[in-house]
C-alpha positions in Angstrom: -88.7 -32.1 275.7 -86.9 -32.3 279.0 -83.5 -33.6 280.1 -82.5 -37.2 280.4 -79.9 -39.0 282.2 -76.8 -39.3 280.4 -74.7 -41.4 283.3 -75.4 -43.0 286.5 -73.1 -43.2 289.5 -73.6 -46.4 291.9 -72.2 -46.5 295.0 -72.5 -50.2 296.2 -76.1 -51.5 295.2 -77.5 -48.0 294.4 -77.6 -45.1 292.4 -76.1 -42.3 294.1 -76.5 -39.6 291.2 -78.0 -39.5 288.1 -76.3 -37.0 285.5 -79.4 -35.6 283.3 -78.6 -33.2 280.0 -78.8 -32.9 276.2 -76.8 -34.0 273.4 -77.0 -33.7 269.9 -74.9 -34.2 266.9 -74.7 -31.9 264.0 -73.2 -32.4 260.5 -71.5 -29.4 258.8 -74.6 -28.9 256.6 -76.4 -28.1 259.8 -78.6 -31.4 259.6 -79.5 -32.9 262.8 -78.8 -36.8 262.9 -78.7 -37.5 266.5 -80.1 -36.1 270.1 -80.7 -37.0 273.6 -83.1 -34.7 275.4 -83.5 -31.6 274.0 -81.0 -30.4 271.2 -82.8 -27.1 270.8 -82.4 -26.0 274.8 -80.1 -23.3 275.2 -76.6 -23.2 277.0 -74.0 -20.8 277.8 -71.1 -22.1 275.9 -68.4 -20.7 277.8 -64.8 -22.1 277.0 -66.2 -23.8 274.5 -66.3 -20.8 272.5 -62.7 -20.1 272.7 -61.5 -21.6 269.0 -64.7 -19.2 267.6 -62.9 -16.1 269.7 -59.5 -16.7 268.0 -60.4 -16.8 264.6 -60.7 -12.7 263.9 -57.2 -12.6 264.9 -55.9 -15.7 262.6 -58.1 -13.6 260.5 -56.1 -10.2 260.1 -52.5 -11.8 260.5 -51.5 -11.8 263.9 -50.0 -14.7 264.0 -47.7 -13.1 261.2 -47.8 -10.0 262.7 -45.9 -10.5 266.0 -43.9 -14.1 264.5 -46.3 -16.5 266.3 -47.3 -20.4 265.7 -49.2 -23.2 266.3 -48.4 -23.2 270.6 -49.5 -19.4 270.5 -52.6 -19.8 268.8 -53.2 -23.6 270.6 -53.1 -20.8 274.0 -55.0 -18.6 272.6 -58.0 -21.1 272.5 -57.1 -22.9 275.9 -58.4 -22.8 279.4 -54.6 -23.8 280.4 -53.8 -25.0 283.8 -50.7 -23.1 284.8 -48.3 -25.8 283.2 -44.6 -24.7 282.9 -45.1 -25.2 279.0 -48.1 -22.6 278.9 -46.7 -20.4 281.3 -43.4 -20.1 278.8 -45.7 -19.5 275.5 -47.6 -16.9 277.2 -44.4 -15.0 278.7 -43.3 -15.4 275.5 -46.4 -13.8 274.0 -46.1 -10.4 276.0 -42.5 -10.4 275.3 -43.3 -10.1 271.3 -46.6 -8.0 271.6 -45.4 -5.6 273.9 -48.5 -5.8 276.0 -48.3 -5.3 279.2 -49.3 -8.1 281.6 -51.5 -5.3 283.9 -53.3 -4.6 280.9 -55.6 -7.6 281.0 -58.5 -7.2 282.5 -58.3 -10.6 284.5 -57.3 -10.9 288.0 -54.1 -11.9 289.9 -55.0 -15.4 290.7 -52.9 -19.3 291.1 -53.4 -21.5 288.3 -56.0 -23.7 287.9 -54.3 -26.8 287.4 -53.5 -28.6 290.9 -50.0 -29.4 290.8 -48.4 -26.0 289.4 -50.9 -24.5 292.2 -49.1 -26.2 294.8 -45.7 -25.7 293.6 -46.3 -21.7 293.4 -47.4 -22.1 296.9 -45.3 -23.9 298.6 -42.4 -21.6 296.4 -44.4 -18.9 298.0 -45.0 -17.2 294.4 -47.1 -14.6 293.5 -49.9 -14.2 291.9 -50.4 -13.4 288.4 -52.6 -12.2 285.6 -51.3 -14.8 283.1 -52.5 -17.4 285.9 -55.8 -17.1 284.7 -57.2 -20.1 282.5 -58.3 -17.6 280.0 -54.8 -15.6 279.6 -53.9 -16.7 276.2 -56.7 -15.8 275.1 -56.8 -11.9 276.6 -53.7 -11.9 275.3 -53.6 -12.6 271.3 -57.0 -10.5 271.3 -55.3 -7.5 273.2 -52.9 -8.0 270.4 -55.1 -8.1 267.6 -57.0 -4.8 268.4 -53.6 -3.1 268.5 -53.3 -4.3 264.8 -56.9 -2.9 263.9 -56.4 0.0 265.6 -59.1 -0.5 268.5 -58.4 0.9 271.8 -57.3 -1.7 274.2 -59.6 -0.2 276.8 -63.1 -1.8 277.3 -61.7 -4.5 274.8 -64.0 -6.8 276.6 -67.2 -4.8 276.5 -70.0 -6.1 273.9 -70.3 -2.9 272.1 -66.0 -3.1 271.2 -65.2 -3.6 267.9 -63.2 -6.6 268.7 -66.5 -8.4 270.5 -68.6 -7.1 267.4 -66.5 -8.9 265.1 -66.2 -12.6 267.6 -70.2 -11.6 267.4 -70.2 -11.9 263.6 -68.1 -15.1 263.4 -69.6 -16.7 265.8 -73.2 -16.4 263.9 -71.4 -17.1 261.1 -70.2 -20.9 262.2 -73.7 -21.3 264.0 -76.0 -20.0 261.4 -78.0 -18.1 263.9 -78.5 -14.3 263.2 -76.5 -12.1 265.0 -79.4 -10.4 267.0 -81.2 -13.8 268.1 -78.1 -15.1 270.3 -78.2 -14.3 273.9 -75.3 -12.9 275.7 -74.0 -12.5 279.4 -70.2 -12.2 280.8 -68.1 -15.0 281.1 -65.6 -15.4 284.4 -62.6 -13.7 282.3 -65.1 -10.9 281.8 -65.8 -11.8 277.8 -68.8 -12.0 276.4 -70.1 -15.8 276.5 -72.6 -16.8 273.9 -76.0 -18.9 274.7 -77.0 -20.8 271.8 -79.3 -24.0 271.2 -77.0 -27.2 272.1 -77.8 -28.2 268.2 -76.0 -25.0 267.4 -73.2 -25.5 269.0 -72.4 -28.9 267.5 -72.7 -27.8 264.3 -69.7 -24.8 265.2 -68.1 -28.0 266.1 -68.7 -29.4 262.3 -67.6 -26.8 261.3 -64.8 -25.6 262.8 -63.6 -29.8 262.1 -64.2 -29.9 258.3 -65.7 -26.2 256.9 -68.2 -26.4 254.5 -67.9 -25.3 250.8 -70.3 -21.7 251.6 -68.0 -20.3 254.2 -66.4 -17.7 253.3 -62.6 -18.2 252.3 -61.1 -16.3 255.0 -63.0 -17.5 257.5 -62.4 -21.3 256.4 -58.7 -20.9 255.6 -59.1 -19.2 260.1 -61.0 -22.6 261.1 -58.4 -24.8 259.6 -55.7 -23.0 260.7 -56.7 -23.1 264.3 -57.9 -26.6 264.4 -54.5 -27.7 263.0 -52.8 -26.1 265.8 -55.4 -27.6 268.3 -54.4 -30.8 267.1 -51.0 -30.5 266.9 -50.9 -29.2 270.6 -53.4 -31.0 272.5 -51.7 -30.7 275.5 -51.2 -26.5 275.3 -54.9 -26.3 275.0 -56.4 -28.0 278.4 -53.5 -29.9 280.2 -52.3 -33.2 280.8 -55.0 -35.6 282.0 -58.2 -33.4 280.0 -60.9 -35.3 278.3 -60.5 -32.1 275.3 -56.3 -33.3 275.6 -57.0 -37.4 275.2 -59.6 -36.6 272.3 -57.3 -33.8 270.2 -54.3 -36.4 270.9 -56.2 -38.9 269.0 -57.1 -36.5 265.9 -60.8 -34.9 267.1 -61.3 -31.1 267.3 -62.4 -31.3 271.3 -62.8 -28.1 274.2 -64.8 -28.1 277.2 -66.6 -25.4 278.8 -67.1 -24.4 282.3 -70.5 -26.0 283.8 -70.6 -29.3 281.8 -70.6 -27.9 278.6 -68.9 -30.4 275.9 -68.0 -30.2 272.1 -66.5 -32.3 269.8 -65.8 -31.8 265.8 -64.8 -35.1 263.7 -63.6 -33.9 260.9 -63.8 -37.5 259.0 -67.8 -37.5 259.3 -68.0 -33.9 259.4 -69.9 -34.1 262.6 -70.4 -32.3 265.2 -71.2 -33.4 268.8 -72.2 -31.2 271.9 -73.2 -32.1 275.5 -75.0 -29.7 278.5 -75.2 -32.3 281.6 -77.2 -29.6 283.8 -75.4 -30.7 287.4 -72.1 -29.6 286.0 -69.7 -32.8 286.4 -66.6 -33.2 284.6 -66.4 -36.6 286.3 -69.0 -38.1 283.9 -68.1 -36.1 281.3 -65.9 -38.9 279.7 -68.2 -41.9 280.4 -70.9 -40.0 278.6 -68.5 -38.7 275.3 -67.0 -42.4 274.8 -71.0 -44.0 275.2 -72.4 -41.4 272.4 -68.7 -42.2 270.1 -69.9 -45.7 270.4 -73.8 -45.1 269.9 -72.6 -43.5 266.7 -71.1 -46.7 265.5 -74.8 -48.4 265.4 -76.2 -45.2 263.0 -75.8 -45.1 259.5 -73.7 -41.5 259.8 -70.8 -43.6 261.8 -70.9 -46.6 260.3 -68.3 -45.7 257.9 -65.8 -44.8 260.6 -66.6 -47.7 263.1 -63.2 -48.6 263.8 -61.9 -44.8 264.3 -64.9 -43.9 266.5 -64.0 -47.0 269.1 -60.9 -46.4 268.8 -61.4 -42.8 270.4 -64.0 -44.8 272.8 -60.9 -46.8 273.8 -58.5 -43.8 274.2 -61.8 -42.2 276.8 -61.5 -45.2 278.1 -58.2 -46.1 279.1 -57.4 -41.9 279.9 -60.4 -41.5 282.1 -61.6 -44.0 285.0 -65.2 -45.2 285.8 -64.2 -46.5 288.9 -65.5 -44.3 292.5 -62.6 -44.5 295.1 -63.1 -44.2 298.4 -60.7 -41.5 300.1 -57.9 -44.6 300.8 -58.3 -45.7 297.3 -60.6 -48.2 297.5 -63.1 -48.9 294.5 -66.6 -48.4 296.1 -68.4 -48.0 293.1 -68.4 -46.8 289.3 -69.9 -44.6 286.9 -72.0 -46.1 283.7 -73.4 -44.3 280.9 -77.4 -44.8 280.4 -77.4 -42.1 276.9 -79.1 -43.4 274.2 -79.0 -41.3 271.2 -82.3 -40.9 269.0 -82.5 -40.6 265.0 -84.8 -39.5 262.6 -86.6 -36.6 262.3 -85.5 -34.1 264.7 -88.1 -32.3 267.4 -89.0 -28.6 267.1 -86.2 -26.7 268.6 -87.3 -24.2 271.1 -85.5 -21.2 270.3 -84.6 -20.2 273.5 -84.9 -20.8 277.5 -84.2 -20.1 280.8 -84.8 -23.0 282.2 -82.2 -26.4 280.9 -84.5 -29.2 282.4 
């Protein structure tokens, strides 16, 4: 099975750009109710993964250990964008661990986000290692190896004890074994996990509403950090983020660099993930609030109609369709074209090299 498109741009009377990807979506048994293209082609998850990273340290009581809460633990699963509200969580982080900021192996760098970008620069600031998107992160796991007694050096390396044990929750959530999940390094320098887009969604599932076979700890970890996603929406991406207007309306919702998409519903127990192969953020919403309402018409959302257009509506209203020209001008729109197939699910391809 091959890619499909997800979302169309038109500019005037024509398509500019078709968006082509994979969706499927997952319950927390690890059944598969829904796809578009191919749910069994693999994806880098990136960012995504970020919630799955921060569960050994929820885990072995870090949170306890150096007096943190929900915003801490809402940064350590963010790709933030250099807010004033994450910058403060994360100064206060190395104020309580006692870690160094020139001990994370990220570079000095601006923020992401354009508007604290700006401001730094036109205050001529410096640069800093807590800039990076990926900082809260570094940080809580720098943290949590101090606590297990594993050096801090090389804590990024696959063969640390720290990466071992994201490893072994992460295969965990997924159901995949250990050995059979590919790994390369992420921009931060992690490890970043490529699993089947099926796979994915269902760490989405579960991570939204654990099953009854997880292990304690690890379920008592997933709903811990999911309530403190929830309850900080805005800590974990940034004002004006598709992840921010979904957790603000009650879904489990991260994004991951090069179009990668989940989403856990933790009333259907679902799971939903999205690869669109180009990349785009920009369609990225159009095609979330099209498969929210193609999930209305199925028999797995027709029990939550009303909440699923509701977070349709929320897209909606949060995200615009419309393509401006550079003075503002509407010259044309984006519209979704995903249509979500049920039944009996293809044969997944265990892995591959090549998305389309």
């Amino acid at each position: 099975m091959r890619a499909i498109p997800l979302a169309q741009v038109w500019r005037g009377h024509l398509i500019e750009n078709s968006h082509i990807g994979h969706a499927a979506v997952v319950d927390a048994d690890g059944r598969l109710l829904a796809w578009a293209g191919d749910p069994g082609a693999c994806t880098y998850m990136r960012s995504a993964a970020k919630p799955v990273q921060a569960l050994p340290a929820v885990m072995r009581g870090v949170l306890e250990q150096y007096g943190w809460g929900e915003e801490e633990l809402a940064l350590m699963t963010a790709s933030h964008r250099g807010d004033e509200s994450h910058i403060a969580v994360l100064e206060r982080m190395l104020a309580t661990s006692g870690i160094a900021e020139s001990e994370l192996a990220l570079p000095e760098t601006l923020m992401l986000g354009e508007a604290p970008r700006e401001r730094l620069l036109r205050a001529d600031g410096e640069r800093r290692r807590i800039y990076h998107n990926c900082a809260g992160k570094h940080l809580g796991l720098l943290a949590l190896c101090d606590m297990a007694g594993w050096p801090r050096r090389g804590y990024t390396q696959p063969e640390h004890p720290l990466q071992q044990e994201i490893l072994k929750r992460l295969a965990a959530l997924s159901g995949e074994e250990e050995k059979r999940v590919e790994r390369a390094t992420d921009g931060c320098g992690f490890p970043v996990f490529a699993l089947p887009i099926w796979r994915i969604a269902l760490i989405y599932a579960r991570l939204a509403a654990p099953p009854g076979g997880l292990d304690d700890a690890v379920r008592q970890a997933t709903v811990r950090t999911t309530a403190a996603m929830l309850a900080q929406p805005a800590l974990v991406e940034g004002e004006g983020r598709l992840a921010t207007t979904l957790l603000a309306g009650g879904v489990l919702a991260k994004s991951g660099a090069e179009g990668v998409f989940a989403i856990g519903l933790p009333q259907l127990r679902l799971g939903l993930a999205v690869k669109l192969l180009d990349g785009s953020e920009a369609a990225m919403p159009t095609v979330v609030a099209a498969l929210l309402r193609s999930l209305v018409a199925s028999r797995h959302g027709a029990g939550a109609a009303e909440e699923l257009l509701a977070l349709a509506a929320r897209v909606d209203a949060s995200h615009h369709t419309i393509v401006h020209s550079d003075a503002g001008a509407a010259v044309g729109r984006i519209e979704p074209v995903v249509r979500l197939s049920y039944g009996e699910g293809p044969r997944f391809r265990r892995r591959s090299s090549d998305l389309a």
